[in-house]
Structures are given as structure tokens and as C-alpha cells.
C-alpha positions in Angstrom: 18.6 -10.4 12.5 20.8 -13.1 10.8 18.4 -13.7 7.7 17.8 -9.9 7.7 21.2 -9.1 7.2 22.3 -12.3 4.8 23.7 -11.4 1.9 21.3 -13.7 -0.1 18.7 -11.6 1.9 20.7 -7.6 0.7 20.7 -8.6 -2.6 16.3 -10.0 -2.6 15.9 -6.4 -1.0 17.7 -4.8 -3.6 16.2 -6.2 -6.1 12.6 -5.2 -4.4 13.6 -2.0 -3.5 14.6 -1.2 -7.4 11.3 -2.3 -8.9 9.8 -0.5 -5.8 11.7 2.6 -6.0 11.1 2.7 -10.1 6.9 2.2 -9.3 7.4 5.4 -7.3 9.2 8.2 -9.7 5.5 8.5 -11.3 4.1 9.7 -8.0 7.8 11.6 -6.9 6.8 13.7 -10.2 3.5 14.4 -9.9 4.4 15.5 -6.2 7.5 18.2 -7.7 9.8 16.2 -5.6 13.7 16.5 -7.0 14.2 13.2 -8.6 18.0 13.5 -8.2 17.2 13.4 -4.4 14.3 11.4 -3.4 14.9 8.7 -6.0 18.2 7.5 -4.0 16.5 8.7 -0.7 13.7 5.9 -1.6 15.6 3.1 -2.8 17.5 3.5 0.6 14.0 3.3 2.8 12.8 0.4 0.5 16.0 -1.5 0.7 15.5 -1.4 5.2 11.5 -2.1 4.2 11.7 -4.8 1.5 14.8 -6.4 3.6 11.9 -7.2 6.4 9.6 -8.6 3.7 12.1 -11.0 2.0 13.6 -12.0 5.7 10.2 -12.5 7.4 7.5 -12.6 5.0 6.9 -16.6 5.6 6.6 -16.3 9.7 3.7 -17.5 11.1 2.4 -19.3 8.8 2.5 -16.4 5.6 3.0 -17.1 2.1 5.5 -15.3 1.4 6.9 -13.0 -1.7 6.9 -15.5 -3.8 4.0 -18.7 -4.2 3.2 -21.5 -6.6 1.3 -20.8 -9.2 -2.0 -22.2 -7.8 -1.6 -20.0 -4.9 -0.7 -16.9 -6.9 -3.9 -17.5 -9.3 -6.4 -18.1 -6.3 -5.0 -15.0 -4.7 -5.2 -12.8 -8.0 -8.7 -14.1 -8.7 -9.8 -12.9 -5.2 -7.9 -9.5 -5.0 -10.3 -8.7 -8.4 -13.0 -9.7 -6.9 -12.6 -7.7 -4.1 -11.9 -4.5 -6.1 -14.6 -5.1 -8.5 -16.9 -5.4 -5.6 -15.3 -1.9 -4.2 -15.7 -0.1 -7.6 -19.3 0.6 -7.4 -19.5 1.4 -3.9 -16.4 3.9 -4.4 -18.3 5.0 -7.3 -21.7 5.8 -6.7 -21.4 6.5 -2.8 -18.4 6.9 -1.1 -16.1 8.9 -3.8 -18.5 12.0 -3.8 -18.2 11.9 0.1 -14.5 11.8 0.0 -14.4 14.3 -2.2 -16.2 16.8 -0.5 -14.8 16.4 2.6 -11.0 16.9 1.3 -12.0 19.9 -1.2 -13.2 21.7 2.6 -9.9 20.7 4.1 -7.8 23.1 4.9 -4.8 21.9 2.7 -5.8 20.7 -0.6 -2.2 18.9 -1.3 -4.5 15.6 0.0 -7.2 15.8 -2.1 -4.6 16.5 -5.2 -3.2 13.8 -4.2 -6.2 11.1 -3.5 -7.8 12.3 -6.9 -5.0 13.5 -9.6 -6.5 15.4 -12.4 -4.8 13.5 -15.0 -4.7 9.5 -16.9 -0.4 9.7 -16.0 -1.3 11.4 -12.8 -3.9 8.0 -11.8 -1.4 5.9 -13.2 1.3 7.1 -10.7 -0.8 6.9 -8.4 -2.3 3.4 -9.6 1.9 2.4 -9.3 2.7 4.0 -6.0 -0.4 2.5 -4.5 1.0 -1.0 -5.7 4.6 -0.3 -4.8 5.8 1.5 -1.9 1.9 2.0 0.0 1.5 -1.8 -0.1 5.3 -2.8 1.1 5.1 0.0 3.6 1.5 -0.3 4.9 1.2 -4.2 4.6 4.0 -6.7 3.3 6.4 -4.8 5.8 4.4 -4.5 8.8 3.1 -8.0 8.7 6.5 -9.6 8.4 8.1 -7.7 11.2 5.4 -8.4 13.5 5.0 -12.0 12.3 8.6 -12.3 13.1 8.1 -10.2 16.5 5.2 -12.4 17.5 4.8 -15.4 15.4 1.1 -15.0 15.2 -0.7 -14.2 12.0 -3.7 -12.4 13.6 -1.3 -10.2 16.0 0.8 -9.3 13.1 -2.7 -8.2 11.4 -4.0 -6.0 14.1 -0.9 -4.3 15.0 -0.5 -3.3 11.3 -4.1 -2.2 11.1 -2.9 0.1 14.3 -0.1 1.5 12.2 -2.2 2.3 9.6 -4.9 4.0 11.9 -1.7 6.2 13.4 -0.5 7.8 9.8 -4.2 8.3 8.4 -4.7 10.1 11.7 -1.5 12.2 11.6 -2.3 12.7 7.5 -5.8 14.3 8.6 -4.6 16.4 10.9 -1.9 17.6 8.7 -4.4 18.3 6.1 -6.9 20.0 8.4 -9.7 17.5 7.2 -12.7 17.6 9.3 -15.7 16.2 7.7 -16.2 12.4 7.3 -13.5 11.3 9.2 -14.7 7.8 10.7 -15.4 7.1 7.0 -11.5 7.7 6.0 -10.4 5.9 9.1 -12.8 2.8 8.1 -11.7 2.9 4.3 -8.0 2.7 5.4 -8.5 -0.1 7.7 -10.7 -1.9 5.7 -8.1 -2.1 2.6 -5.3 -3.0 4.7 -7.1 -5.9 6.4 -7.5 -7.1 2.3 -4.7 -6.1 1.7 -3.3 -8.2 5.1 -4.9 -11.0 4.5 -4.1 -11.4 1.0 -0.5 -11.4 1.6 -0.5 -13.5 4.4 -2.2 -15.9 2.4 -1.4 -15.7 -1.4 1.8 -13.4 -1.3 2.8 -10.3 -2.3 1.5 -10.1 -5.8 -1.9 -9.9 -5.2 -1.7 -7.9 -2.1 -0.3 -5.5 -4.8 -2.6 -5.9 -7.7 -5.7 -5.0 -5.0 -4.5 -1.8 -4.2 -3.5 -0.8 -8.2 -7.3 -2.3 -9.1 -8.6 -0.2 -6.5 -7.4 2.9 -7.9 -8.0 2.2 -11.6 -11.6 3.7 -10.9 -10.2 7.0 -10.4 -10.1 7.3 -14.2 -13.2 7.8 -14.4 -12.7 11.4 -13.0 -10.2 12.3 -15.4 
């Protein structure tokens, strides 16, 4: 708790949590949420979440927030990769599914928010998917477990178990009922990337993977 509470460490998470919080007013929009409210209310969460990051990110082994620039490139080069190798799949297969199966939910508040009906709504989403789903699904996660456990594989399956627990609790909310194992799989599968990405090439890229993985939601504009 010493480095988490540093001040060198308060002022890295500040500094995260603004660019974090700013990524996020897109999506707080699009959602109807008051901005006077939830702006504050998310710099607050992201300073506790990005404080974990910027304390822990480098346990066991991880790269870290920040990496040279060989490491950065390697990692950006393969976080395309992997979301140009998604795109088609997402595109010709597994989008229609997805679709279908939220549309026959019994909220549609998930599905409006999955596949927004406008270019600012994708981009929001494109942001928030970057921002505050990748500190709070992966970068977070991983460094507090990496700092719990000191082991980078234990750090990666307890995250994918906190992942399975809110895409459970968001399908029940939502009363989804079809394709289920396929919603559970996606989610797991991107945050193992996006897991090992971080762990091994930092944040950045980690980031850019879930924003490249969206951009194909475009198309449905």
C-alpha cells in the first residue's frame, strides 16, 4: 500500500484518471447520464482504478504503463493483428448472432449499447472501450492480482473470472437468453488479448485492441 498511496503514485493516477474520465463523457452522453454528476463520480472510481495500475502494473514480471519504444511497436503491431483477424469473423458470423440474440432480450438498453446507431455513438463507444473497459476489465485487475500473487498466469485467470462474473450479472440484467456461451466466450477471449497484451507490451496496446475491435461497428451505421 506504500507505492499505492505515494504521492508520485496520486499524481500518475490523476493524470490517468483525467484522460480516462475525458475518453468516457462520449459514452456518459450517449447513455443520458448527467454530466455534472457522473463526470466527477468517474474521475473518482478511475483515480482508486488507475492508482492500482501505475502502483502495480510491473509485478510479476508486467510491462507496465509505460515501455520502450521497441516494446510499444511490437505490442501495437500485434494488437492490429489480432483485431484485423477478429473483424471478419465479427463481421460475417458472429455480429448477426449477437444481434439477434440481444434484439430478443428482454431489455434492449444492451443491445443499444453493444451496437449504437450512430458514427459519434461508435466512436464513444470505440473511446469507452479503450478507456475505462480496458483499465477496469484488464490493466486494473491484472496489477492487483499481480501484486496479490506475484504470478502472471494467476493474475490472468482471476481477471478472466472477474470478467465472467459482470458479463453474467449484465445478461441477467438484460434478460438475454439466446447465445449465451457465445457472449461468455467473446468476453473472455478479448480479455485474455487484452491480458496478455498488457502484461507483455503495456497499456497502450492493451487499449488500441479493444478501440480496433469496435471500429467494425461502423459498418452498421
Amino acid at each position: 500500500m506504500r507505492d499505492y498511496l505515494s504521492i508520485s503514485n496520486l499524481g500518475k493516477a490523476a493524470g490517468l484518471a483525467a484522460l480516462m474520465t475525458l475518453m468516457s463523457v462520449g459514452r456518459l452522453v450517449q447513455g443520458q447520464k448527467s454530466l455534472a454528476f457522473y463526470i466527477p463520480v468517474t474521475f473518482c472510481a478511475m483515480m482508486f482504478i488507475a492508482g492500482a495500475v501505475a502502483a502495480w502494473g510491473r509485478r510479476a514480471g508486467m510491462a507496465g504503463i509505460v515501455t520502450d519504444r521497441r516494446t510499444l511497436c511490437s505490442g501495437v503491431a500485434l494488437a492490429l493483428l489480432l483485431a484485423l483477424l477478429a473483424l471478419p469473423v465479427y463481421v460475417w458470423g458472429l455480429d448477426a448472432i449477437l444481434r439477434n440474440a440481444l434484439r430478443s432480450a428482454t431489455s434492449s438498453t444492451l443491445l443499444n449499447l453493444s451496437y449504437p446507431a450512430t458514427v459519434g455513438g461508435c466512436l464513444a463507444l470505440m473511446l469507452w472501450s479503450a478507456g475505462f473497459q480496458t483499465m477496469f476489465f484488464v490493466a486494473a485487475p491484472m496489477s492487483l492480482f499481480a501484486r496479490l500473487t506475484n504470478r502472471q498466469s494467476v493474475a490472468l485467470g482471476l481477471t478472466l473470472a472477474v470478467r465472467f462474473y459482470v458479463m453474467h450479472r449484465q445478461m441477467t440484467e438484460a434478460g438475454v437468453s439466446a447465445a449465451v456461451p457465445l457472449f461468455y466466450g467473446l468476453a473472455l477471449a478479448t480479455t485474455l488479448a487484452g491480458g496478455l497484451l498488457f502484461a507483455r507490451y503495456g497499456l497502450a496496446p492493451a487499449m488500441l485492441f479493444a478501440a480496433a475491435l469496435d471500429l467494425r461497428l461502423l459498418l452498421y451505421v
